[in-house]
N, CA, C and O atoms as a GROMACS GRO file, in nm:
protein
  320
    1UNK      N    1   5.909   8.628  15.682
    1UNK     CA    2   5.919   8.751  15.758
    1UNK      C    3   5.837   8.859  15.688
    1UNK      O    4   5.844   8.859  15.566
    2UNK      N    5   5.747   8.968  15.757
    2UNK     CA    6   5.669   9.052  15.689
    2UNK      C    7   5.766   9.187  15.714
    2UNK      O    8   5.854   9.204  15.798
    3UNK      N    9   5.713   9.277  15.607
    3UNK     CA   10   5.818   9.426  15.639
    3UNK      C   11   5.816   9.474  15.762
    3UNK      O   12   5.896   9.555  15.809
    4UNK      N   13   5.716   9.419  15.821
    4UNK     CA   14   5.708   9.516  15.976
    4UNK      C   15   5.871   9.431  16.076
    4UNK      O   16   5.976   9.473  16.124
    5UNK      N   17   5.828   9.347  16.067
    5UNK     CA   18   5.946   9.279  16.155
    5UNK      C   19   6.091   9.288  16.073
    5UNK      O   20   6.190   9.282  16.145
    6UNK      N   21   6.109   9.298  15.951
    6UNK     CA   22   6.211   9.317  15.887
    6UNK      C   23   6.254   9.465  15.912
    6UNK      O   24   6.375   9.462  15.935
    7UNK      N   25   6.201   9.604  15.918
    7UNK     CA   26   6.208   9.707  15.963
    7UNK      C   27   6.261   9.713  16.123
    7UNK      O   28   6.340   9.796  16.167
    8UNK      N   29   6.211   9.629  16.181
    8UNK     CA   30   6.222   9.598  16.327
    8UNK      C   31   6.377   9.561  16.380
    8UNK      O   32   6.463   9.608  16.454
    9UNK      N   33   6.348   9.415  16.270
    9UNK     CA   34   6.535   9.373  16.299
    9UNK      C   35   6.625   9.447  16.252
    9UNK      O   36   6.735   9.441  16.307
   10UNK      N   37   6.607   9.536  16.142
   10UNK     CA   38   6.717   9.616  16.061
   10UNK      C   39   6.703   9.761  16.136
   10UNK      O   40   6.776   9.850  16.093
   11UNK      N   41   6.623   9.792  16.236
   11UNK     CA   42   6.665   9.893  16.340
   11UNK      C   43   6.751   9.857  16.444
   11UNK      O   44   6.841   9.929  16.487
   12UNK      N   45   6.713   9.711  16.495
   12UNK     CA   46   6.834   9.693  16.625
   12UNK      C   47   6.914   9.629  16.537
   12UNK      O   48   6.986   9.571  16.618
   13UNK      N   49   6.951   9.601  16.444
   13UNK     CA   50   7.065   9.561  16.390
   13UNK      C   51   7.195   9.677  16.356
   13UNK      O   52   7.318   9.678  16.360
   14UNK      N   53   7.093   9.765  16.324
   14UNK     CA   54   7.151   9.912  16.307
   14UNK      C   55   7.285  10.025  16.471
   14UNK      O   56   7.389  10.087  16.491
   15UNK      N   57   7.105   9.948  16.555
   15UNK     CA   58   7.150   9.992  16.695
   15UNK      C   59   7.273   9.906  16.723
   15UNK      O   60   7.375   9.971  16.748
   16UNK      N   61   7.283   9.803  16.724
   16UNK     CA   62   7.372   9.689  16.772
   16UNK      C   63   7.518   9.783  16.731
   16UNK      O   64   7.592   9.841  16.810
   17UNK      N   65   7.531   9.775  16.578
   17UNK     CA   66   7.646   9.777  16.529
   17UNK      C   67   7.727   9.928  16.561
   17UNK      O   68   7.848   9.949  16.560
   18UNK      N   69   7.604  10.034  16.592
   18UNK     CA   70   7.664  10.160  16.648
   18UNK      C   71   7.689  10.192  16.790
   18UNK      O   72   7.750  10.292  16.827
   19UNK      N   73   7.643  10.109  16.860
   19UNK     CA   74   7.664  10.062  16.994
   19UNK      C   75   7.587  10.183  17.106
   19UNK      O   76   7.622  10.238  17.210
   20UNK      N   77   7.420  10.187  16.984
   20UNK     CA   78   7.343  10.319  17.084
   20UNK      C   79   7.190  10.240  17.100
   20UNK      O   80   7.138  10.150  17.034
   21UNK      N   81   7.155  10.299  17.190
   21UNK     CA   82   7.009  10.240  17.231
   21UNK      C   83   6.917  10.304  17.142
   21UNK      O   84   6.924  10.416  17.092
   22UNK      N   85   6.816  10.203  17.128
   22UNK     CA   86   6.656  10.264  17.069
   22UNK      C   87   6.646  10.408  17.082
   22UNK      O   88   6.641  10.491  16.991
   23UNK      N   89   6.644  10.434  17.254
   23UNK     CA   90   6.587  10.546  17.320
   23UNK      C   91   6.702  10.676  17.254
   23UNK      O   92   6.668  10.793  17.238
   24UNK      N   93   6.818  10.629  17.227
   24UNK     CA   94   6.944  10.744  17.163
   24UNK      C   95   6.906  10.746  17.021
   24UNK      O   96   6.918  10.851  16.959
   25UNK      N   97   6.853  10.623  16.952
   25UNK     CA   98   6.829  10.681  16.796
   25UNK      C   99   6.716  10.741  16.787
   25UNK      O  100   6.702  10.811  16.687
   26UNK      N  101   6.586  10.731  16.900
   26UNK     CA  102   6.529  10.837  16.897
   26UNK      C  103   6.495  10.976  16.898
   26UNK      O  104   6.397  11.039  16.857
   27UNK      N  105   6.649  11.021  16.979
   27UNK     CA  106   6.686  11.183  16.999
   27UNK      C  107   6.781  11.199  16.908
   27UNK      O  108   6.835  11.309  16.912
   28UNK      N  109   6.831  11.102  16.804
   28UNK     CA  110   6.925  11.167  16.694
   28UNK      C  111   6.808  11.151  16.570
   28UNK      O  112   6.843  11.164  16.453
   29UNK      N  113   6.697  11.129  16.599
   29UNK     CA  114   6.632  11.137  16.475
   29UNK      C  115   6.506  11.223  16.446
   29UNK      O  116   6.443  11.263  16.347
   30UNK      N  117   6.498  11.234  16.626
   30UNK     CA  118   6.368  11.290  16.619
   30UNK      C  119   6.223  11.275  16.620
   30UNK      O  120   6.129  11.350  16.645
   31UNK      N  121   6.242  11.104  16.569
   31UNK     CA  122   6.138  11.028  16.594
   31UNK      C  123   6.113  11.032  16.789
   31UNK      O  124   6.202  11.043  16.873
   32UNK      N  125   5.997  11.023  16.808
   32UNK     CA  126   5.933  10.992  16.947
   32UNK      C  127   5.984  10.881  16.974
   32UNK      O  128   6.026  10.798  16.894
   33UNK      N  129   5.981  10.875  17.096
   33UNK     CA  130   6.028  10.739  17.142
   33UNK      C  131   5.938  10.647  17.178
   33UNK      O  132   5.973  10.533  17.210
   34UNK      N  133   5.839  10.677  17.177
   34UNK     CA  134   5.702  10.612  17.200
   34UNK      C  135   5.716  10.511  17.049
   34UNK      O  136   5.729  10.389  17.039
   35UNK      N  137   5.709  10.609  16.953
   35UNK     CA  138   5.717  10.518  16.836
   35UNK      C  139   5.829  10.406  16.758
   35UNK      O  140   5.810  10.311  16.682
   36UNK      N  141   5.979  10.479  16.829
   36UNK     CA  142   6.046  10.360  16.825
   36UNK      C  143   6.060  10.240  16.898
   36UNK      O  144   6.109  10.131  16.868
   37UNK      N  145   5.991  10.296  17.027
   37UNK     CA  146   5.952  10.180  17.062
   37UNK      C  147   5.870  10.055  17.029
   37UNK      O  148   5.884   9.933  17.020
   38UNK      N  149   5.748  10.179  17.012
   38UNK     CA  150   5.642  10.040  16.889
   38UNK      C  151   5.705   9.985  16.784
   38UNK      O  152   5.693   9.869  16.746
   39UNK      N  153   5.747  10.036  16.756
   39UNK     CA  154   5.838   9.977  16.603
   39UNK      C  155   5.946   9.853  16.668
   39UNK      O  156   5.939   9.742  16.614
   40UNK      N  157   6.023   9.869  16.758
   40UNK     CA  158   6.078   9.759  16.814
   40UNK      C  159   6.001   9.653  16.905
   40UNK      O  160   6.033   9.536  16.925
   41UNK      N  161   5.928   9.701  16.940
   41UNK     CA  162   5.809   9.592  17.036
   41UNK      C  163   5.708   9.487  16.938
   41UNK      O  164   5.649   9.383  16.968
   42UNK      N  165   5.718   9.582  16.778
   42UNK     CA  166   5.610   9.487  16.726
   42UNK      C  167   5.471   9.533  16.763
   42UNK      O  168   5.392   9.442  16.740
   43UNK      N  169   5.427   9.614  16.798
   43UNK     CA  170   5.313   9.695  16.792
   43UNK      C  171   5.305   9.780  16.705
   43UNK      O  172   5.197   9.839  16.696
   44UNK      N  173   5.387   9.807  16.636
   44UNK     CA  174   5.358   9.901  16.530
   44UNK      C  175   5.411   9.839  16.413
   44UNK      O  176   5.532   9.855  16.399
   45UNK      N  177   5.349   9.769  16.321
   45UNK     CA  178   5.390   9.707  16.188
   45UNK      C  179   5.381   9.781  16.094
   45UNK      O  180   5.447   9.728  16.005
   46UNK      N  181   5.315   9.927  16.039
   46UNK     CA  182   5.296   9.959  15.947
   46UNK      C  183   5.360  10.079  15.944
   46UNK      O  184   5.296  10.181  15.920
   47UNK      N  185   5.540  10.085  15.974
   47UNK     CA  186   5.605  10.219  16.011
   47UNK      C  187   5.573  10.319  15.847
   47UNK      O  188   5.546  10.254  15.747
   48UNK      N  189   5.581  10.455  15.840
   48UNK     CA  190   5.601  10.498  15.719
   48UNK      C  191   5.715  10.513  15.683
   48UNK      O  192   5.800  10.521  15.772
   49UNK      N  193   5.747  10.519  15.577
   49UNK     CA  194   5.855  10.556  15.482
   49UNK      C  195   5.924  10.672  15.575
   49UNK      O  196   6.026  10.665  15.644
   50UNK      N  197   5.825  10.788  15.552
   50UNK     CA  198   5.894  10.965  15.643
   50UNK      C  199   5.958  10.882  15.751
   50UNK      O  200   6.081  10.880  15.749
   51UNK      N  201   5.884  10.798  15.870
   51UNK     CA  202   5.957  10.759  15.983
   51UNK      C  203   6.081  10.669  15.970
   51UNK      O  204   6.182  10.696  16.035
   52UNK      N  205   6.076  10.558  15.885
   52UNK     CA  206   6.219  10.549  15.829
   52UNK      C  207   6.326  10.635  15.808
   52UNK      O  208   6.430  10.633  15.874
   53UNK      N  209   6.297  10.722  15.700
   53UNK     CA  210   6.380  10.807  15.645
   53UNK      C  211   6.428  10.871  15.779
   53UNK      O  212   6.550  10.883  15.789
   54UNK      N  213   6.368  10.905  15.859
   54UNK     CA  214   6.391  11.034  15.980
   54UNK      C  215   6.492  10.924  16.056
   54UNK      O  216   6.610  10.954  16.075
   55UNK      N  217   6.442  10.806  16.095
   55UNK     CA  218   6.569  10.711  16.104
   55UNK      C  219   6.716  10.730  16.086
   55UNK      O  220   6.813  10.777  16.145
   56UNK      N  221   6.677  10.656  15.948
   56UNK     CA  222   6.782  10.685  15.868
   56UNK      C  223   6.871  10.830  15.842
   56UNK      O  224   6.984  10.845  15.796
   57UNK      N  225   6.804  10.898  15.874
   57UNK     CA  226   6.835  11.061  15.868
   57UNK      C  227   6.940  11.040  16.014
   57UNK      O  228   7.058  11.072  15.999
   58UNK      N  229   6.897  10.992  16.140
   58UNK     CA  230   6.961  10.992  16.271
   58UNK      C  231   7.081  10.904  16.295
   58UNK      O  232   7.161  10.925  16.386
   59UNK      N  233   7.090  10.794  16.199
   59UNK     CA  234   7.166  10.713  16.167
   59UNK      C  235   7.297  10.743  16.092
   59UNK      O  236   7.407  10.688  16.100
   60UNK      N  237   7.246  10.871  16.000
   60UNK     CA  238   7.310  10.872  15.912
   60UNK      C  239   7.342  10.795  15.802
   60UNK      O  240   7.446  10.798  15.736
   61UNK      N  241   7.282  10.753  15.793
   61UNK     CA  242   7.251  10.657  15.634
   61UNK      C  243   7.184  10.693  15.539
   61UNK      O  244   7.108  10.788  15.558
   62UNK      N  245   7.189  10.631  15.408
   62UNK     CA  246   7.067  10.628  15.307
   62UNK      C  247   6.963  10.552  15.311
   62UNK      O  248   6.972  10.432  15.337
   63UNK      N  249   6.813  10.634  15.276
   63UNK     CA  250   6.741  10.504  15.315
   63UNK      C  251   6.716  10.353  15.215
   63UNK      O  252   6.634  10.262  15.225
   64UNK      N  253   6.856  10.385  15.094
   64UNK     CA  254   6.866  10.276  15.051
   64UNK      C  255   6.990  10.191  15.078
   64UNK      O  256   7.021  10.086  15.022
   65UNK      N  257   7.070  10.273  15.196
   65UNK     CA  258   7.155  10.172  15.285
   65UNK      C  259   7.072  10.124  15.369
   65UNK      O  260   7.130  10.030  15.422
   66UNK      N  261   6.974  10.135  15.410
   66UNK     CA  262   6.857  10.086  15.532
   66UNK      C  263   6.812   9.961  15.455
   66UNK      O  264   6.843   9.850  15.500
   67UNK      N  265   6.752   9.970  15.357
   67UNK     CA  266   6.674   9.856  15.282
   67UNK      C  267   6.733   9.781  15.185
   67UNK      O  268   6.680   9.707  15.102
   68UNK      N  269   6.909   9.820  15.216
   68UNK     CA  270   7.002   9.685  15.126
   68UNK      C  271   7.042   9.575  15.241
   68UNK      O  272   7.154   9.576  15.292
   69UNK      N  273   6.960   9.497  15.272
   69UNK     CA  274   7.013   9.472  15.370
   69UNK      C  275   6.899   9.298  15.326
   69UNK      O  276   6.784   9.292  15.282
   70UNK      N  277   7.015   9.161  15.369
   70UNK     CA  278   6.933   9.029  15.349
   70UNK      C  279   6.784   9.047  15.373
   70UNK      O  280   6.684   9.000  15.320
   71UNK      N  281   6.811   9.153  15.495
   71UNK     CA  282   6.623   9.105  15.591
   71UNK      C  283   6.540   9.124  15.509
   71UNK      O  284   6.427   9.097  15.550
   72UNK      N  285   6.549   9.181  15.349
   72UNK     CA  286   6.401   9.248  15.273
   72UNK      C  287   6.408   9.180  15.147
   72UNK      O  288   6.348   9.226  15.051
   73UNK      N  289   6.487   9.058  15.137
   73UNK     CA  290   6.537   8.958  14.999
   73UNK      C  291   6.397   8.902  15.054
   73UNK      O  292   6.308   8.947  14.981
   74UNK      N  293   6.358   8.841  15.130
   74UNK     CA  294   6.223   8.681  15.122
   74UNK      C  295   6.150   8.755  15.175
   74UNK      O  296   6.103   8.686  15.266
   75UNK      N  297   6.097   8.873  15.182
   75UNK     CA  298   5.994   8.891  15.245
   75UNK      C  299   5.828   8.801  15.201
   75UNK      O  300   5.798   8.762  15.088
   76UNK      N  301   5.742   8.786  15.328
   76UNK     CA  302   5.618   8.724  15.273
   76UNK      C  303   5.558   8.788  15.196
   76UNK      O  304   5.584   8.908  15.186
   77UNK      N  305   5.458   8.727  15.118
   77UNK     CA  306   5.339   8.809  15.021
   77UNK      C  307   5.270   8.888  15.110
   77UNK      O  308   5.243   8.846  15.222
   78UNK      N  309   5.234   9.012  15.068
   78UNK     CA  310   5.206   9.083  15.152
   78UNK      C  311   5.016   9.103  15.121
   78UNK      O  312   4.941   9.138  15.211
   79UNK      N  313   4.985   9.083  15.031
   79UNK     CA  314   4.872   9.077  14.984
   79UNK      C  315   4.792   8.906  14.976
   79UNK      O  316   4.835   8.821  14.898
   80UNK      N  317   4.704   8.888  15.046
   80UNK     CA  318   4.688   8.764  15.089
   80UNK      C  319   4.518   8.707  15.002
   80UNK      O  320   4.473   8.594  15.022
   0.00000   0.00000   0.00000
């Protein structure tokens, strides 16, 4: 799994468990929804950190409750 898709699953995993849509963690975070969308569609692999955090900010989490999470234990080599 590469960080982009690990970012990906650990957003709707996020969504799942709070029982709100993409399009709702977009207006609690502030992020565009254009871009959480890319970020869930897989068109956008290279989210930043700030857009995490702003996430995580909407979530209410830390963004090292965001990235304790199995999905970022095996990630692939990222440098090829």
């Amino acid at each position: 799994m590469t960080i982009g898709e690990a970012v990906k699953e650990r957003i709707l995993e996020l969504c799942r468990e709070r029982d709100i849509s993409v399009n709702k963690l977009s207006t609690l975070s502030g992020v565009t929804q254009s871009t959480v969308n890319n970020i869930v569609s897989g068109r956008n692999n290279s989210t930043t950190v700030s857009t995490v955090k702003k996430l995580c900010d909407g979530l209410e989490i830390s963004i090292i409750d965001f990235f304790s999470s199995p999905l970022f234990s095996d990630l692939e080599q990222e440098i090829n």
